[in-house]
Each structure stands twice: as C-alpha cells, then as structure tokens.
N, C-alpha and C positions, 0 to 999 in steps of 0.2 A: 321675267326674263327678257326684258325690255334692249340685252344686246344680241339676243339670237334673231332680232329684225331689224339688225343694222346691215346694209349692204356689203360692208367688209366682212361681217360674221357669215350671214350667207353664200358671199361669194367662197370665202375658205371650206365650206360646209357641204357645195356644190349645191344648195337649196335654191328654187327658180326663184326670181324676184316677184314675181306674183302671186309668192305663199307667203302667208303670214305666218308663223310657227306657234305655235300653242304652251308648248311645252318639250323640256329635252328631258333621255329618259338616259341614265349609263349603263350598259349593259357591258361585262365582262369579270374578270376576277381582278384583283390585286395583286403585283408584284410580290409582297410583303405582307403577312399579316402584323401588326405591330403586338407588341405585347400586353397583356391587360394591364391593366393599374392596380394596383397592391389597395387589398381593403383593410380596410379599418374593423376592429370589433365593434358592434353596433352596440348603444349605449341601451341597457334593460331597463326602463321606468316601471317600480311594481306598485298598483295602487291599491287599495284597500275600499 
C-alpha cells in the first residue's frame, strides 16, 4: 500500500506526516449487496 505514504494521501486522510501507515483496514457496510452469480451444476466424475 505504497500510496497511503504519499503525502497527498496522508494529507486527505488527516494522517501526521511522521507516521508511516502499515496497513488500511475498511470498516463499514455496503450500499448494495450485489447479486450472487448463477451456478453451474457441478460436473459428477464416478470412478471405479
């Protein structure tokens, strides 16, 4: 995450310039949950 220690990201972010950030974590829900994807019948290989 090599852009959340660019100055312009920290500065949007309000993060002090003498942190270096580690990791960003998202916390919240989703406007929208999207729909699943349609599955397929899985194919039965029978062996003997």
């Amino acid at each position: 995450m090599l852009w959340l220690r660019t100055p312009e990201a920290k500065a949007e972010l309000n993060i002090p310039p003498e942190v270096t950030p580690a990791s960003a974590l998202c916390i919240g829900y989703s406007a929208h949950i999207p729909d699943a994807p349609a599955r397929g019948t899985p194919a039965i290989i029978w062996s003997d």
